[in-house]
N, C-alpha and C positions, 0 to 999 in steps of 0.2 A: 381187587388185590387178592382177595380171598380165593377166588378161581384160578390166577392166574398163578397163587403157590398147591393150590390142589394140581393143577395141571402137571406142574412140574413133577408132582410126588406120586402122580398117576404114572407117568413118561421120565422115570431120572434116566434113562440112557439121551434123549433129545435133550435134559439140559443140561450134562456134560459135554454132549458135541460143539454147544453151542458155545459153553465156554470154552473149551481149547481154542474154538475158531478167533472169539472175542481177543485172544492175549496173542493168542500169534499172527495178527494180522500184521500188527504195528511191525514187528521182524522183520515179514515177507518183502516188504516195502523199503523198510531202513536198508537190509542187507546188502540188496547189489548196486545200491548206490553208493556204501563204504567200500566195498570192491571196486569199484571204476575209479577211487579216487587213489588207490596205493600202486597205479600201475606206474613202474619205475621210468624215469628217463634214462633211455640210453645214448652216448655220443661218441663216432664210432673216432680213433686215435686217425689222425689223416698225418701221410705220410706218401713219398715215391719215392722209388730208383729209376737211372739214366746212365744210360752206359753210350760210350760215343763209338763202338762198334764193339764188336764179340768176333775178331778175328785180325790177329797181330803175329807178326816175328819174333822170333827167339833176341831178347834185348831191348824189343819197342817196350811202349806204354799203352793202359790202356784206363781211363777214366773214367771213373763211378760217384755219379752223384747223387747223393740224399736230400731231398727237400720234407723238412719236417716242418708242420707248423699245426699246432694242435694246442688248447687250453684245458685238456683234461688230464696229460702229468703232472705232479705236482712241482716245484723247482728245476729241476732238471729231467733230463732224456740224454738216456747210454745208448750210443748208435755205431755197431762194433760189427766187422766184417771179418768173415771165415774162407779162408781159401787154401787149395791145397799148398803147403811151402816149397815141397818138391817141384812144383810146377810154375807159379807165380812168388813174385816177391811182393812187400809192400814197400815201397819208397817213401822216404822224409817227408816229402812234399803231402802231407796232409792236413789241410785247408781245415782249420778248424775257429777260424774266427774269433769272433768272442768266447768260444767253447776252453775247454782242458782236454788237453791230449794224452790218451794212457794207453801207449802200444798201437792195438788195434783198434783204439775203442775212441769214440769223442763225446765225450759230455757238453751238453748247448742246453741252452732256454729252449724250452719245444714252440712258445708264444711268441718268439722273433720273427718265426719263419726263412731262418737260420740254414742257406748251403753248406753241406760237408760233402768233401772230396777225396776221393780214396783212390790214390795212381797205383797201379801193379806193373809190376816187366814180368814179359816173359822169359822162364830161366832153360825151361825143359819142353821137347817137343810133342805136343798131343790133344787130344781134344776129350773133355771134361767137363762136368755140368753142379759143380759142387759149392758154386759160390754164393754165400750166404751171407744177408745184409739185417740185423736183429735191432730192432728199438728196444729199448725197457726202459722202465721208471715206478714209478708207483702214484695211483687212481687219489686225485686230490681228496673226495669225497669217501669214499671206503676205504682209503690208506692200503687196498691191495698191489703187488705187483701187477703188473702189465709190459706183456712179453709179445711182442710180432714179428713174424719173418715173412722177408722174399726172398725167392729163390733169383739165379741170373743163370740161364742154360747156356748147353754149346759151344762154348767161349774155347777158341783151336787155338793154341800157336804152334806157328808154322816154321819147317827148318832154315837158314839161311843159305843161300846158294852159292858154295865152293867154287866159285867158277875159276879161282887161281890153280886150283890141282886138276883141277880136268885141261889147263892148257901146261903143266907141266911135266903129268903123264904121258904125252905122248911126242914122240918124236917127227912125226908126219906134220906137213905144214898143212893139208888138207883136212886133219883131224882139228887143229889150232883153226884156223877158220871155221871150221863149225862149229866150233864152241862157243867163237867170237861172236856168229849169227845167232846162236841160240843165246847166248847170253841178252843180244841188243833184242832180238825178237820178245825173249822174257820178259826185258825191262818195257818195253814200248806195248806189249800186251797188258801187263800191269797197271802202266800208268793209263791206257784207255781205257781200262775197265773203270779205274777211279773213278777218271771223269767223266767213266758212264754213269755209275753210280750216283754223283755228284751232281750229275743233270738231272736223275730221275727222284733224287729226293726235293732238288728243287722244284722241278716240274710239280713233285706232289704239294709242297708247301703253297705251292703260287695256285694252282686248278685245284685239286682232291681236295685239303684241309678250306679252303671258303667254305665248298661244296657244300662239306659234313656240316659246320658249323651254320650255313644258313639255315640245317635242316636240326639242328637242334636249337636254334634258336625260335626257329616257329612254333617250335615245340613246347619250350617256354613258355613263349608267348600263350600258346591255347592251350598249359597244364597238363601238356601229356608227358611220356617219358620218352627222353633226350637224346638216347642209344650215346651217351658220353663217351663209353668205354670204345666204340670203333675207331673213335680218331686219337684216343689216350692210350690205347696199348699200342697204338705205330709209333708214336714219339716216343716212348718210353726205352724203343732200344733201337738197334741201326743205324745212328748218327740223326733222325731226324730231328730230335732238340736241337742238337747242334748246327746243326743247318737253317735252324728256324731263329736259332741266336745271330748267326751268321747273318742272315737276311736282317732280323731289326737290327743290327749295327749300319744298314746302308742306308734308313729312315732317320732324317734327324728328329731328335724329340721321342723317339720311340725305341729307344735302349733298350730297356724291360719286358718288350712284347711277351717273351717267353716265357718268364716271369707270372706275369700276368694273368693269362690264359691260365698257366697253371692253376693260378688261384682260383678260378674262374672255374676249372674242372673238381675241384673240391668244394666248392661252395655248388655245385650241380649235385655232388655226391646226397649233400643234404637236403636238399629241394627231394628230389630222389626219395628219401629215405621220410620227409614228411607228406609228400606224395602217395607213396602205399601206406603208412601210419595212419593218416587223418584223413576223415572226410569230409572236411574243409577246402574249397577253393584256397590254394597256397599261389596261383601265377601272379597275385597283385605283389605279396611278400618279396618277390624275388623278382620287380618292375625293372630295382637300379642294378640286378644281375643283366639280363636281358638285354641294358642298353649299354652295360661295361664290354658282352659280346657283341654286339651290333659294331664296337669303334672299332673292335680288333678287326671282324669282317672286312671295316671299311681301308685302313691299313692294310690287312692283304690283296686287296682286290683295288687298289690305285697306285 
């Protein structure tokens, strides 16, 4: 003992090093393990829009749907659309369910997973890209606002065709018949494009959409990422939801298909999102996802 305090008093810089080390060890250690443990969760507000095409007549309609279903508002969600007036109108007909209607705006349960529907005509002819679709509410856990937009581009309306003044302009019966042909030519042009249109989003719902879907579902299955978003941003505008609604009405027992899937691509969102997060095998977690896509497959594909 005696040596071992001469030693010190010989060497006091070695037995100060020695202490610092001695009291700041226990820190080095504690530290970044209180750090690992205040890393916040975050859940991201899941929500779409659906539009049943982006190009309408001076007078038509044209329909926007909101699918909100989220557990991180707190009571409600303001789901309120901005469009120019000059050019669109909004119509009565806004679908607001269990919600409260205020103008433009519909207040809903965000945890119903609650449609709201917003019909416009067109009033004025031109094409414009200014339609905006905004959630809010406030963050059950932090009590802050929570504010989200999508945009809806492109959206034309188009002018209606006078064809009663171009056959009373002119006094020629040879002008009057071609107006008459170009009118019926219009109309018969039109309506084949429809039902060209109409074939090839079916074609894509019946071939393309399995396609995607068996390749995210393997995907699932082996915990890789899903590429969700190829087959979710085609429905999302065009008419393909609506065509894919179309379709399961002609399945009995399978009403909701479209529905469904929806859910389907939101609950991917999060798989997703604990996928880059953790480094945890998460494809057992998300087993009875996997085989909820597997039925819808099986429904498209018989």
């Amino acid at each position: 003992m005696k040596q071992h305090q001469k030693l010190l008093r010989g060497k006091p810089l070695l037995g100060i090093f020695l202490w610092v080390v001695a009291i700041s060890l226990p820190f080095s250690l504690v530290l970044p393990q209180s750090q690992a443990q205040v890393k916040p969760e975050t859940k991201p507000l899941r929500w779409s829009t659906f539009i049943d095409r982006k190009s309408l007549k001076k007078g038509e309609d044209i329909s926007i749907k909101v699918w909100l279903d989220s557990e991180l508002i707190d009571d409600f969600a303001t789901v309120t659309v901005f469009f120019p007036p000059s050019q669109l109108e909004l119509k009565e007909e806004l679908s607001c369910q269990d919600g409260v209607k205020k103008n433009s705006s519909c207040q809903v349960d965000p945890s119903k997973n609650t449609p709201i529907t917003f019909v416009l005509t067109g009033k004025k002819v031109g094409k414009f890209n200014n339609v905006l679709i905004e959630v809010s509410g406030e963050d059950k856990k932090t009590k802050k606002a929570i504010t989200e937009r999508q945009t809806i581009q492109n959206i034309e309306v188009q002018g209606e065709a006078q064809w009663w003044s171009m056959l009373g302009s002119s006094p020629l019966l040879g002008v009057l018949i071609g107006g008459l042909l170009t009118i019926i030519t219009t109309l018969l042009t039109n309506h084949l494009q429809n039902l060209r249109a109409k074939r090839q989003r079916r074609q894509w719902v019946l071939t393309n959409l399995p396609a995607e879907l068996k390749i995210t579902h393997k995907a699932l299955y082996q915990g890789r990422e899903t590429g969700v978003e190829l087959w979710m941003d085609k429905l999302r505008t065009e008419g393909y939801y609506t065509e894919l609604q179309q379709f399961a009405k002609q399945k009995p027992g399978e009403e909701d298909l479209a529905e469904r899937l929806l859910d389907i691509a939101f609950s991917l969102g999060d798989y997703e999102r604990d996928r880059k997060e953790t480094y945890r095998n998460v494809k057992e977690e998300y087993q009875e996802l996997a085989n909820n896509l597997a039925q819808i497959i099986s429904v498209l594909t018989t």
